[in-house]
LUMKEBA-485037 format. One line per field, with one value per atom (N, C-alpha, C, O, CB): residue number from 1; y, x, z. Coordinates in nm, 2 decimals, m for minus. Glycine has a CB too. Layout:
BEGIN
num = NUM / ...
c2 = Y / ...
c1 = X / ...
c3 = Z / ...
END
This chain:
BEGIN
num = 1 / 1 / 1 / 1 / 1 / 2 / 2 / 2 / 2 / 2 / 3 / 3 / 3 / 3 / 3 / 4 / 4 / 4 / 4 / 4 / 5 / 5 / 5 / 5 / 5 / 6 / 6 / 6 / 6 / 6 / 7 / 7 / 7 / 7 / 7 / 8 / 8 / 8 / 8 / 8 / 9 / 9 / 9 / 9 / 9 / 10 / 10 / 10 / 10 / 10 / 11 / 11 / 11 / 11 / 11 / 12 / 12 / 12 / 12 / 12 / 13 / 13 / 13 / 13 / 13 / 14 / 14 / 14 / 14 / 14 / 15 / 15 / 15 / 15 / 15 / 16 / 16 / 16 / 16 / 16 / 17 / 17 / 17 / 17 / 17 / 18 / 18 / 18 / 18 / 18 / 19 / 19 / 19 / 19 / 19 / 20 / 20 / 20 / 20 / 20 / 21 / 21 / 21 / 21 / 21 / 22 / 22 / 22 / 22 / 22 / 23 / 23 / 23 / 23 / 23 / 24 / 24 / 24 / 24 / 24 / 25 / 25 / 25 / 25 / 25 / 26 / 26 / 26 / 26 / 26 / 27 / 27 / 27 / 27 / 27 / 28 / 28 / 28 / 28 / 28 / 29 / 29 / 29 / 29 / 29 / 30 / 30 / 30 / 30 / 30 / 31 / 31 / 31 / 31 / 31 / 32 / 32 / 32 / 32 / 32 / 33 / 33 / 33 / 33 / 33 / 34 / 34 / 34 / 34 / 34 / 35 / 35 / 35 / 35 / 35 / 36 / 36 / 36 / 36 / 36 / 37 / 37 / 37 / 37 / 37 / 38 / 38 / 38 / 38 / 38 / 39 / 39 / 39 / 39 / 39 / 40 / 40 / 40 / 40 / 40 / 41 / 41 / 41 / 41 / 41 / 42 / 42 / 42 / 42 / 42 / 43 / 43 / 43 / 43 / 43 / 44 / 44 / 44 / 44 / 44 / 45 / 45 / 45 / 45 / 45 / 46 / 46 / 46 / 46 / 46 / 47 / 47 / 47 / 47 / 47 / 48 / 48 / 48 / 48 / 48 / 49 / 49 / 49 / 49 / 49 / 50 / 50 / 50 / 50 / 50 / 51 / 51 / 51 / 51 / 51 / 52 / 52 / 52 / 52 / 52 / 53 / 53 / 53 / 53 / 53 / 54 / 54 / 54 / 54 / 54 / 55 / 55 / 55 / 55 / 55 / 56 / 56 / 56 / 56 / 56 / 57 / 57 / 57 / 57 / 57 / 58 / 58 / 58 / 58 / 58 / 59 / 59 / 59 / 59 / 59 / 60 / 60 / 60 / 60 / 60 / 61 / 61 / 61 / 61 / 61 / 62 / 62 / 62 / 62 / 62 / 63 / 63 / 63 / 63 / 63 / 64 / 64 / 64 / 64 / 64 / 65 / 65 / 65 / 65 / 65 / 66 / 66 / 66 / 66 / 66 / 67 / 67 / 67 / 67 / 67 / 68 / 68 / 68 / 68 / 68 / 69 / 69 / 69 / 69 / 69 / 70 / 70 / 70 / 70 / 70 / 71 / 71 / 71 / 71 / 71 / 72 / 72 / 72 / 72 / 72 / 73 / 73 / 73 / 73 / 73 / 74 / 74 / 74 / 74 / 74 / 75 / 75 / 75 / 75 / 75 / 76 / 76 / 76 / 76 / 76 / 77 / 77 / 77 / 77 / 77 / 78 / 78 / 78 / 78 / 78 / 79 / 79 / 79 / 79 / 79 / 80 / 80 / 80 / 80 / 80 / 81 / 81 / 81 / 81 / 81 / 82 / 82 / 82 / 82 / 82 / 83 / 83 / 83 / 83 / 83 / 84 / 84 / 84 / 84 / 84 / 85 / 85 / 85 / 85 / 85 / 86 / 86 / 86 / 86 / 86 / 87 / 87 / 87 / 87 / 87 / 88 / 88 / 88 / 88 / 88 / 89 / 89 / 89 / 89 / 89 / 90 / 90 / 90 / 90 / 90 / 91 / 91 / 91 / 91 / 91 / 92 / 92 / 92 / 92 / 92 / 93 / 93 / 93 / 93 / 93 / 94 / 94 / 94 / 94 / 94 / 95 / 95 / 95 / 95 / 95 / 96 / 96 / 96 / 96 / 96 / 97 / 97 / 97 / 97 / 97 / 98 / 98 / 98 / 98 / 98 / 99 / 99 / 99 / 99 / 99 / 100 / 100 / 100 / 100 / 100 / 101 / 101 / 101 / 101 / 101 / 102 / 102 / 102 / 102 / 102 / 103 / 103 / 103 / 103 / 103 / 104 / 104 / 104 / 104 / 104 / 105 / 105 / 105 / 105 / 105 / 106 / 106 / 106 / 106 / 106 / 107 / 107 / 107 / 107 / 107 / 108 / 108 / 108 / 108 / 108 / 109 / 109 / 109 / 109 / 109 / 110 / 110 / 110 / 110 / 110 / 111 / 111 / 111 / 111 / 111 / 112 / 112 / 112 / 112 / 112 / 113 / 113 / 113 / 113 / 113 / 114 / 114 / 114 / 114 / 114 / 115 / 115 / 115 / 115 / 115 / 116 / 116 / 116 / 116 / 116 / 117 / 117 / 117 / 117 / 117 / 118 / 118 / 118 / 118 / 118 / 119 / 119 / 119 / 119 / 119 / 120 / 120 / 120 / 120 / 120
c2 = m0.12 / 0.00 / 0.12 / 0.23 / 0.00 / 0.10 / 0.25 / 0.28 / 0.38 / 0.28 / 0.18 / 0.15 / 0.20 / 0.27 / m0.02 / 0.16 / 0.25 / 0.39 / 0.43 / 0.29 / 0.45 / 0.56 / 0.61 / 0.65 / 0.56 / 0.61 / 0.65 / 0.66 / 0.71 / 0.58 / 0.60 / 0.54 / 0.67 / 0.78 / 0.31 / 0.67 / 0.75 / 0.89 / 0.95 / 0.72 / 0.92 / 1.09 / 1.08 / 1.18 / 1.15 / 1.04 / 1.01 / 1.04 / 1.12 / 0.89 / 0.98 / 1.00 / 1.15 / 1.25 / 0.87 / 1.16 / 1.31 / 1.44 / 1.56 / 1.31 / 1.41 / 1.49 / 1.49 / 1.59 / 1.47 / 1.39 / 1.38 / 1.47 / 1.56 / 1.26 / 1.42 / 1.52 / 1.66 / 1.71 / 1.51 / 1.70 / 1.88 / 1.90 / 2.00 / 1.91 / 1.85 / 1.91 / 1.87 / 1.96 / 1.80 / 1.83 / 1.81 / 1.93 / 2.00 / 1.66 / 1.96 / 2.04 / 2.20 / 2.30 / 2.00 / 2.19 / 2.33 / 2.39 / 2.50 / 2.31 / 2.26 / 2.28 / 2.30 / 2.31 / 2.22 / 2.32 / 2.31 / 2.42 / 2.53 / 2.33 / 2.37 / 2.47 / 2.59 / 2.68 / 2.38 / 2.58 / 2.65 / 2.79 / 2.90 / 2.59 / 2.76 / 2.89 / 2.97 / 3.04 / 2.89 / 2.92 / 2.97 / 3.16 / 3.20 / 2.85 / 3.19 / 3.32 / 3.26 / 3.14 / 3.39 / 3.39 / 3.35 / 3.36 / 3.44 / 3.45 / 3.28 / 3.20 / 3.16 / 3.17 / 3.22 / 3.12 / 2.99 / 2.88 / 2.87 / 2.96 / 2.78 / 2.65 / 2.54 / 2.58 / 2.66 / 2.42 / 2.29 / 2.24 / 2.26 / 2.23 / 2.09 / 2.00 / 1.84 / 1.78 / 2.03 / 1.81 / 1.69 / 1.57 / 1.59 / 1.75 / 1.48 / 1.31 / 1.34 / 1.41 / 1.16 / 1.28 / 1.26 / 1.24 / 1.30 / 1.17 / 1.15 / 1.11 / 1.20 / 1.17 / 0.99 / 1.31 / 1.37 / 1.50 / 1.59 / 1.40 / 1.47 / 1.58 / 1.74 / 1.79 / 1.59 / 1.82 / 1.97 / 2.04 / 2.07 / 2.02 / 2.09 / 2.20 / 2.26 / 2.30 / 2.27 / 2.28 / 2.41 / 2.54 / 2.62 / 2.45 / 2.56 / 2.72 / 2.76 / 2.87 / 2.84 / 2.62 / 2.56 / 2.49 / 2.39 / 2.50 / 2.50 / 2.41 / 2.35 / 2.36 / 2.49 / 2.28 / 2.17 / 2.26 / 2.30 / 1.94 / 2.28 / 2.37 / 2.26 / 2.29 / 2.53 / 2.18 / 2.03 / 1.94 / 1.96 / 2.02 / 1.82 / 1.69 / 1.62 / 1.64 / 1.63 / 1.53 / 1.50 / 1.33 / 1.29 / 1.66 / 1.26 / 1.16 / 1.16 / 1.22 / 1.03 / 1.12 / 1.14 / 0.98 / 0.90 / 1.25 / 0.96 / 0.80 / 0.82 / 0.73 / 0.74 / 0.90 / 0.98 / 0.95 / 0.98 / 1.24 / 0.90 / 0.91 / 0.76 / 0.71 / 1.07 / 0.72 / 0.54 / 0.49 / 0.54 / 0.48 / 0.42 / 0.37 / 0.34 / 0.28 / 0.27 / 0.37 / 0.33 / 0.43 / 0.50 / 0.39 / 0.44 / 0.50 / 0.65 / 0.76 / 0.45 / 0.59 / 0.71 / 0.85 / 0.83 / 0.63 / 0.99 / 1.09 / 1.07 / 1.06 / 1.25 / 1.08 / 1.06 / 1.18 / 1.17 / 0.93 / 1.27 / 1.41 / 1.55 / 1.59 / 1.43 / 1.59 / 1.80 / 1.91 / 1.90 / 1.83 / 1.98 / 2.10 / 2.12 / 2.01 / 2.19 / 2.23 / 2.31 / 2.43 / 2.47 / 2.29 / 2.52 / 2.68 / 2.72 / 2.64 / 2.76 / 2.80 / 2.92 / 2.97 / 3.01 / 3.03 / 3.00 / 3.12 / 3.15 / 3.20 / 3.10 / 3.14 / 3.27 / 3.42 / 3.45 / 3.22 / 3.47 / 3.62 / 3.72 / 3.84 / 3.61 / 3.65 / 3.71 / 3.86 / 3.89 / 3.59 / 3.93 / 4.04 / 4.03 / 3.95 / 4.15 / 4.05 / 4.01 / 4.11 / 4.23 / 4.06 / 4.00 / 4.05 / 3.95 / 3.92 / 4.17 / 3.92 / 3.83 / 3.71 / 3.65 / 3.78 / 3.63 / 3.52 / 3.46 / 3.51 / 3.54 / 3.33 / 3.24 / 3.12 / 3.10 / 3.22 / 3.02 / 2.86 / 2.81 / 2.87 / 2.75 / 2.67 / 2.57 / 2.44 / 2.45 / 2.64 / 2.30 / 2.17 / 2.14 / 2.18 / 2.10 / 2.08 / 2.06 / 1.95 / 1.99 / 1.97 / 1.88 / 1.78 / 1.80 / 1.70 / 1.76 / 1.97 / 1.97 / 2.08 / 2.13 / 1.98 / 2.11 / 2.17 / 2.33 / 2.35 / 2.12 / 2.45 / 2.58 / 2.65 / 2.60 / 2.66 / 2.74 / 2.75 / 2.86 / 2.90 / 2.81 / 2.90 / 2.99 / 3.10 / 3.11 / 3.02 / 3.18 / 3.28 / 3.30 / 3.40 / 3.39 / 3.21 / 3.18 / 3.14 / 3.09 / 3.03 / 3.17 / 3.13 / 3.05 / 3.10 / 3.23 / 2.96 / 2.93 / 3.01 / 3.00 / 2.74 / 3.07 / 3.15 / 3.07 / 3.10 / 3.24 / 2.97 / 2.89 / 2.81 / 2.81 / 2.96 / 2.69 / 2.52 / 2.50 / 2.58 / 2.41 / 2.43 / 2.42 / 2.25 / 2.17 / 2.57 / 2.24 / 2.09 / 2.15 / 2.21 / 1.94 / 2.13 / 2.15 / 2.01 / 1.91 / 2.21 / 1.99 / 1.89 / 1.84 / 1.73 / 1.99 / 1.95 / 1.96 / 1.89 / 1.84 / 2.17 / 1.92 / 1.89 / 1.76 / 1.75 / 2.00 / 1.65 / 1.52 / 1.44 / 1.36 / 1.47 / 1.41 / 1.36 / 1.22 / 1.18 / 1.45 / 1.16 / 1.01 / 0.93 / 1.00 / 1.00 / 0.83 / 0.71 / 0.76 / 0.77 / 0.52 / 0.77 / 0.73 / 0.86 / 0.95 / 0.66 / 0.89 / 1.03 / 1.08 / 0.99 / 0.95 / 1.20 / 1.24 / 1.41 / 1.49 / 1.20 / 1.42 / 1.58 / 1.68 / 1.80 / 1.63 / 1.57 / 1.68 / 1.75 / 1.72 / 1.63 / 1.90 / 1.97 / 1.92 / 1.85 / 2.10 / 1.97 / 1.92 / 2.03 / 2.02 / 1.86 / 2.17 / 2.29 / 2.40 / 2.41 / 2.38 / 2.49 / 2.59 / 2.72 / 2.72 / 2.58 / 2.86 / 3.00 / 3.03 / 3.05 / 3.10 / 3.06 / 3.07 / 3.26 / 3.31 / 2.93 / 3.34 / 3.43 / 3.48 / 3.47 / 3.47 / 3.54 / 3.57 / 3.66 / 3.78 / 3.59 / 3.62 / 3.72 / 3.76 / 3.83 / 3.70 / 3.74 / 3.77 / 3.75 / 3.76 / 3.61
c1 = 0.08 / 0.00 / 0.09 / 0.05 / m0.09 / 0.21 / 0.27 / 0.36 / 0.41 / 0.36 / 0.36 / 0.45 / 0.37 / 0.40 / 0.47 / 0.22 / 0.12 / 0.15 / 0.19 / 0.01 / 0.11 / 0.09 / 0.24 / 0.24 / 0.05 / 0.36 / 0.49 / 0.49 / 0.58 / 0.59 / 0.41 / 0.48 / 0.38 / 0.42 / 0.43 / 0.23 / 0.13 / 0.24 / 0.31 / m0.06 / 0.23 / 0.31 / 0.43 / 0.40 / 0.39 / 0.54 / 0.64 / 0.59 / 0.64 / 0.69 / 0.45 / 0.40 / 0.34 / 0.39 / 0.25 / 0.25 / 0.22 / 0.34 / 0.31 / 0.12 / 0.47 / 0.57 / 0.66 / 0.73 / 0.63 / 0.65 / 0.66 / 0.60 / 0.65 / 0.61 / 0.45 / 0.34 / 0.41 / 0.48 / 0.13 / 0.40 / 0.41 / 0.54 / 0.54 / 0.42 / 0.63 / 0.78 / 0.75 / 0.80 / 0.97 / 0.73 / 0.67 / 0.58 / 0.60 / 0.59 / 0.51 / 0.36 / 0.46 / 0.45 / 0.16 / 0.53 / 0.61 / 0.69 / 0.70 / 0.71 / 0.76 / 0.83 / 0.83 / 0.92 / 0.89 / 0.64 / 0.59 / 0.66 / 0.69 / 0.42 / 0.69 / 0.73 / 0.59 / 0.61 / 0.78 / 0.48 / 0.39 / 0.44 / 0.44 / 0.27 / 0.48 / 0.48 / 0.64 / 0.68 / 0.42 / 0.73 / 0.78 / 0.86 / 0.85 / 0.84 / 0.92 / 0.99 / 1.06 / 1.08 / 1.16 / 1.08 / 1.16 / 1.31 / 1.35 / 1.13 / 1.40 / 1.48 / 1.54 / 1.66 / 1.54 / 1.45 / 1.43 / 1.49 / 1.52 / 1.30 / 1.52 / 1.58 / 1.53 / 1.49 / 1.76 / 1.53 / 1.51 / 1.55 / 1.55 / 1.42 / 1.62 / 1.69 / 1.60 / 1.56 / 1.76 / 1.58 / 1.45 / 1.50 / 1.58 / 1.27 / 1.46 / 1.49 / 1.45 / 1.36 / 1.42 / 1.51 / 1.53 / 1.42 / 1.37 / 1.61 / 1.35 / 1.20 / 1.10 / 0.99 / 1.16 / 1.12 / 1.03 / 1.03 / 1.12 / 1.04 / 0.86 / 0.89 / 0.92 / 0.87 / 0.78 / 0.99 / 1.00 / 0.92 / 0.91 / 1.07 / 0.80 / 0.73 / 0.73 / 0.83 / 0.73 / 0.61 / 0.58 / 0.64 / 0.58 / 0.42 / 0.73 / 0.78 / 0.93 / 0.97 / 0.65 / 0.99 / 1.08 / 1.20 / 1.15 / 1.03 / 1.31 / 1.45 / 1.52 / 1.53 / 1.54 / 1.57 / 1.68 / 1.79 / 1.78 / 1.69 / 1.92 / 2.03 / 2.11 / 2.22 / 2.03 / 2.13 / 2.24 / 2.19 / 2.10 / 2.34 / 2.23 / 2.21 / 2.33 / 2.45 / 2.20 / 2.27 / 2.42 / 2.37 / 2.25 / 2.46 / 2.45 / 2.38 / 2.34 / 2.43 / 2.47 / 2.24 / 2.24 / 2.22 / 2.18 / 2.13 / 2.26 / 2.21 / 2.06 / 1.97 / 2.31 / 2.03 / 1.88 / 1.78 / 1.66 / 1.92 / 1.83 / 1.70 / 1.75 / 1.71 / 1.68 / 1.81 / 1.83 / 2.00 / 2.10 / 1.69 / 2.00 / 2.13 / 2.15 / 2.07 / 2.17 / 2.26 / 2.26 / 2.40 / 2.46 / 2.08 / 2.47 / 2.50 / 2.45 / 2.49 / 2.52 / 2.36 / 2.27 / 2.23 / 2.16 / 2.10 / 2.28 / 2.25 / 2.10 / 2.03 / 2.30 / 2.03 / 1.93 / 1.87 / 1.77 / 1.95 / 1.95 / 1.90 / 1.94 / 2.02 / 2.00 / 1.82 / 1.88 / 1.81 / 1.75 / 1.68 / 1.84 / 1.84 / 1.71 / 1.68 / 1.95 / 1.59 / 1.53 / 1.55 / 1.61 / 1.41 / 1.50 / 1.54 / 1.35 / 1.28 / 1.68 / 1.31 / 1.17 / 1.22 / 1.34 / 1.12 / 1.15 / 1.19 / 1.10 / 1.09 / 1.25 / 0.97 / 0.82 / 0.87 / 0.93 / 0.70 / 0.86 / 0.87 / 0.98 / 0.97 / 0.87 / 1.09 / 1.23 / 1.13 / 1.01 / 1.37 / 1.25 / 1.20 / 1.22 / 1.31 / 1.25 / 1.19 / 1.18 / 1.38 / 1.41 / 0.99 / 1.45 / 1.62 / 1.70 / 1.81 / 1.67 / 1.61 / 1.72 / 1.79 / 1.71 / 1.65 / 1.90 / 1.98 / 2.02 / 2.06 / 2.06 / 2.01 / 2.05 / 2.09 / 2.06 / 1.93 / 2.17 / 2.21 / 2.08 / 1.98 / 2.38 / 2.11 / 1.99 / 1.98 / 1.91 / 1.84 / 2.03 / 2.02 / 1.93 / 1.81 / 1.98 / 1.99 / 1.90 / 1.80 / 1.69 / 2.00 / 1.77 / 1.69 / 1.57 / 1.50 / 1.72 / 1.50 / 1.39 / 1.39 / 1.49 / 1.28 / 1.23 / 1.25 / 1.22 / 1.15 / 1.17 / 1.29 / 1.26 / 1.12 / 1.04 / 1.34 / 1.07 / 0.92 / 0.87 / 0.96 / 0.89 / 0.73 / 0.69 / 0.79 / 0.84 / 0.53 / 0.80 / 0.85 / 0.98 / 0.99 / 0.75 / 1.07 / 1.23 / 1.27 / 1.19 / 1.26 / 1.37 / 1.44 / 1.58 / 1.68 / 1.46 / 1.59 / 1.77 / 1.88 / 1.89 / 1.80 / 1.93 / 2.01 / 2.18 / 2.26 / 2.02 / 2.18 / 2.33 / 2.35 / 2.34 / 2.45 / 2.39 / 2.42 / 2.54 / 2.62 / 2.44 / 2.60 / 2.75 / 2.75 / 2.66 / 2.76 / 2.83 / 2.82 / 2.85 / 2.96 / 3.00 / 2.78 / 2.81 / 2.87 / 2.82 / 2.68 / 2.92 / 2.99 / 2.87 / 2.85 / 3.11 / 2.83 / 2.70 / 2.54 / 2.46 / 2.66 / 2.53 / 2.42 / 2.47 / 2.43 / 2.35 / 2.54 / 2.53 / 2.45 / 2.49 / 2.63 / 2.28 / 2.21 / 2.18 / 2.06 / 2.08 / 2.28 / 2.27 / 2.40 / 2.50 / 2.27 / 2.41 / 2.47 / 2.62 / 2.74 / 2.33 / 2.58 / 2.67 / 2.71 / 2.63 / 2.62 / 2.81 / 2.94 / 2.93 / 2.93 / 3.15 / 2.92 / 2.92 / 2.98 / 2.96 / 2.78 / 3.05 / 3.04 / 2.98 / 3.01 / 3.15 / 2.84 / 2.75 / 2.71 / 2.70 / 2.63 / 2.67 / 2.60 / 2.47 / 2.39 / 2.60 / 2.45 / 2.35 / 2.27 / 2.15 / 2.43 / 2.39 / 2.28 / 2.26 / 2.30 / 2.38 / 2.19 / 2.17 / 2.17 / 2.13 / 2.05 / 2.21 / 2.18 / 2.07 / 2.07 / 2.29 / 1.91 / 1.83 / 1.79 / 1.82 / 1.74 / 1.72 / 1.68 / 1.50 / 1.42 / 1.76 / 1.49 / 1.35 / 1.30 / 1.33 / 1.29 / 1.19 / 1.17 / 1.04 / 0.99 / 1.23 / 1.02 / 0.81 / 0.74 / 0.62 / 0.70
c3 = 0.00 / 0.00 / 0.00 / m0.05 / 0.12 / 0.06 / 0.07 / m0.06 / m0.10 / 0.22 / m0.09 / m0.26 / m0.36 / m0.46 / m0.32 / m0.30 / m0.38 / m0.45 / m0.56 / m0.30 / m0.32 / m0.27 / m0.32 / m0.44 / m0.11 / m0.27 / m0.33 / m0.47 / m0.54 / m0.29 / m0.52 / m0.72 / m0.73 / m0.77 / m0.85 / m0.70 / m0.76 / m0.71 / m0.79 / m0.69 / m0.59 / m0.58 / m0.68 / m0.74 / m0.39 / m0.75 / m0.80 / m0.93 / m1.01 / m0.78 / m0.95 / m1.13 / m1.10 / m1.16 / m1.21 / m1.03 / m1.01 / m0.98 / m0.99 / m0.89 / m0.95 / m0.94 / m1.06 / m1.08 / m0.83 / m1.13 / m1.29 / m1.38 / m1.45 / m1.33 / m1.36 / m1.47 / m1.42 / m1.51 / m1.42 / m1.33 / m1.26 / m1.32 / m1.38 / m1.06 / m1.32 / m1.36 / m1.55 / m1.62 / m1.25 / m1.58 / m1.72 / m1.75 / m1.86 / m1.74 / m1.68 / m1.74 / m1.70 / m1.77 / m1.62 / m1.60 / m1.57 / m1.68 / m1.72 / m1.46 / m1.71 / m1.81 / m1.96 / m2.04 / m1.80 / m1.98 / m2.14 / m2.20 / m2.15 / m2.17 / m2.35 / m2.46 / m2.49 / m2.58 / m2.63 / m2.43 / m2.46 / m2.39 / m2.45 / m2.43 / m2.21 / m2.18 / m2.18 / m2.10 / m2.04 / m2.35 / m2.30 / m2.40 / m2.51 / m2.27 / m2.32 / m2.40 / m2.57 / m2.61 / m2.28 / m2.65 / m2.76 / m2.71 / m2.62 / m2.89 / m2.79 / m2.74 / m2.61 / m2.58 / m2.79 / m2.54 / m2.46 / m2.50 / m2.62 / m2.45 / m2.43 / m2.49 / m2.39 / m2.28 / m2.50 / m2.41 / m2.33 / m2.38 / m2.50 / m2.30 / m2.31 / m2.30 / m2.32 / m2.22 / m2.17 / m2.43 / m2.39 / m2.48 / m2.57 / m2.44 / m2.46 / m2.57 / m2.66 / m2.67 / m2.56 / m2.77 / m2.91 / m2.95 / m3.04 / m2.96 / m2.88 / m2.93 / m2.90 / m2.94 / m2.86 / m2.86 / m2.83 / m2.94 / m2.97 / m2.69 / m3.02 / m3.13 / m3.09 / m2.99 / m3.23 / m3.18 / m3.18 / m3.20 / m3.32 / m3.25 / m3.11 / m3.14 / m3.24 / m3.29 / m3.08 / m3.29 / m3.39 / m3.35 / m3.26 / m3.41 / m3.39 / m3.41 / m3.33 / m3.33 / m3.34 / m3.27 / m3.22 / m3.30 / m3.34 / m3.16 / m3.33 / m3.36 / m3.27 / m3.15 / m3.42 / m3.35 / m3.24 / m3.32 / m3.44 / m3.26 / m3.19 / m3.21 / m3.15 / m3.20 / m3.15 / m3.08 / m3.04 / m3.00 / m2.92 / m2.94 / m3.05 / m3.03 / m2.94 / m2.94 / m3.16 / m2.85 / m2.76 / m2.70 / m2.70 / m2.59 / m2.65 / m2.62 / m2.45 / m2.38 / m2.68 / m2.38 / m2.25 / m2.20 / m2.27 / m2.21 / m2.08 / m2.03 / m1.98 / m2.01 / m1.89 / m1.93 / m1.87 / m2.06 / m2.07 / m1.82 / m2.13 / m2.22 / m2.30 / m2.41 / m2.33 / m2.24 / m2.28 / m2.35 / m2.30 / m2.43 / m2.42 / m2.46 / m2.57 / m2.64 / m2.39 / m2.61 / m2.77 / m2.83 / m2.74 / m2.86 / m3.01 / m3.05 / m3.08 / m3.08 / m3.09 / m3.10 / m3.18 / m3.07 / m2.97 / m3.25 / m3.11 / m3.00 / m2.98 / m3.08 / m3.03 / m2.86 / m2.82 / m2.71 / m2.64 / m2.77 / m2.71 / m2.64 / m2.76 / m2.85 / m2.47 / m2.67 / m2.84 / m2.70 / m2.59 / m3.13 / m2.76 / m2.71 / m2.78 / m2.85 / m2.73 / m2.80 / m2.90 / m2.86 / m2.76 / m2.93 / m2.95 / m2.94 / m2.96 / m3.02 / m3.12 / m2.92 / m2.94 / m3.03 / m3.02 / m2.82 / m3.14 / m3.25 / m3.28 / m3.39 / m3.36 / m3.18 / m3.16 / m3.13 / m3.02 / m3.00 / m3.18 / m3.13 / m3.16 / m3.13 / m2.99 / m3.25 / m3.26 / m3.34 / m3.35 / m3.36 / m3.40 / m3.49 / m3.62 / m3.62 / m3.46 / m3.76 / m3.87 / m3.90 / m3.90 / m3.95 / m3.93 / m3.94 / m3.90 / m3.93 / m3.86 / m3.80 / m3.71 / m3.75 / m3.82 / m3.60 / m3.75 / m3.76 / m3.67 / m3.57 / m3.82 / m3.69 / m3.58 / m3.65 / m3.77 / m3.48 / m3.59 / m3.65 / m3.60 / m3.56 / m3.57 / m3.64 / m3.59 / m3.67 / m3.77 / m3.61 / m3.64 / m3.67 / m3.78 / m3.77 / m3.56 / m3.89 / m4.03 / m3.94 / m3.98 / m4.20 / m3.88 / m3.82 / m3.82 / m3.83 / m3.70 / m3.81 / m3.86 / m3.96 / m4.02 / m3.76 / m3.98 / m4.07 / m4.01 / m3.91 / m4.18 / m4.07 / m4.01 / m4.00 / m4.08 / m4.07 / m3.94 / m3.89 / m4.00 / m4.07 / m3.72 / m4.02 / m4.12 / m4.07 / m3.96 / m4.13 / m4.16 / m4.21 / m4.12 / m4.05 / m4.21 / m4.12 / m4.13 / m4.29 / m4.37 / m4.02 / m4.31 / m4.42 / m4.43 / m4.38 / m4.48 / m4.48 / m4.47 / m4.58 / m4.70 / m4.52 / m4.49 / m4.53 / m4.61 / m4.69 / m4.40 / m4.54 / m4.56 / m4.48 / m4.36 / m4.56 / m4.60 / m4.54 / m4.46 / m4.51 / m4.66 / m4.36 / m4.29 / m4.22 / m4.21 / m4.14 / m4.19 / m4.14 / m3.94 / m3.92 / m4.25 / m3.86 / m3.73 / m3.66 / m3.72 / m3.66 / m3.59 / m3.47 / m3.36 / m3.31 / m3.38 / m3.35 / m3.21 / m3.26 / m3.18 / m3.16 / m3.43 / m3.48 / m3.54 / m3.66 / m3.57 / m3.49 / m3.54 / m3.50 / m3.41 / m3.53 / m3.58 / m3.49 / m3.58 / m3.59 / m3.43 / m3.64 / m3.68 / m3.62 / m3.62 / m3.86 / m3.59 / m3.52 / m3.67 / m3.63 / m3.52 / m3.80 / m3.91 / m3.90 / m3.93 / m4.06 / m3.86 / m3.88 / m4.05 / m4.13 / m3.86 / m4.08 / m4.17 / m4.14 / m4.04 / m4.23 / m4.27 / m4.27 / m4.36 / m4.39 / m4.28 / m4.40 / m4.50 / m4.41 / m4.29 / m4.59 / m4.48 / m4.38 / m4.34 / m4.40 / m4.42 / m4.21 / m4.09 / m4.04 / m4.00 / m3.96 / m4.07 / m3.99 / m4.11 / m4.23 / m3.81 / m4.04 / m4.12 / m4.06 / m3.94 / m4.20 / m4.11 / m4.06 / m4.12 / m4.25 / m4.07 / m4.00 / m4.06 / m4.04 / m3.93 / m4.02 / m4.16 / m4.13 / m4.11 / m4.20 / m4.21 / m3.98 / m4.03 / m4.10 / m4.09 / m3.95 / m4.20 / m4.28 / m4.29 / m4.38 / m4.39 / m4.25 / m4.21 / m4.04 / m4.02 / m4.33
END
């Protein structure tokens, strides 16, 4: 019974630091740290990929960063991981191969990232 009771507060102190941490409430460029498997918000980039033990095991990087790119001002530039794709009215400005944005198991030095600009 008290194993119960411990696992349920444990999942409910889970949900709360999850729901605290939503990409909904957050500023433009803001960043979070979350598993690979977890998709990138609308209007959000992944800017590094890295591997963590906290999100399982394997070659393959399995943690990223994302970036907020709600709100910047129409000029602005920033990098950001080819992994997704960039949000309405961003542009890719130019292709580069990054170190940090290696997010396949197979090593490559095609480019991976891009400098993206907003333009709308």
């Amino acid at each position: 019974m008290i194993r119960t009771r411990v696992a349920a507060l444990a999942t409910i102190a889970v949900t709360a630091l999850a729901i605290g941490t939503s990409p909904a409430s957050a500023a433009p460029g803001d960043t979070l740290n979350v598993c690979s498997s977890t998709l990138t918000p609308t209007g959000w980039v992944d800017v590094q990929w890295w591997n963590s033990a906290g999100c399982g095991s394997g070659f393959t990087p399995n943690s990223k960063q994302i970036k907020d790119l709600n709100g910047y001002p129409v000029g602005t530039q920033l990098n950001a991981c080819a992994s997704t794709w960039p949000p309405a009215g961003w542009t890719i400005v130019s292709t580069y191969y990054s170190s940090s944005c290696r997010y396949s198991a197979v090593p490559s030095l095609n480019p991976n990232s891009w400098t993206l600009k907003r333009t709308s």
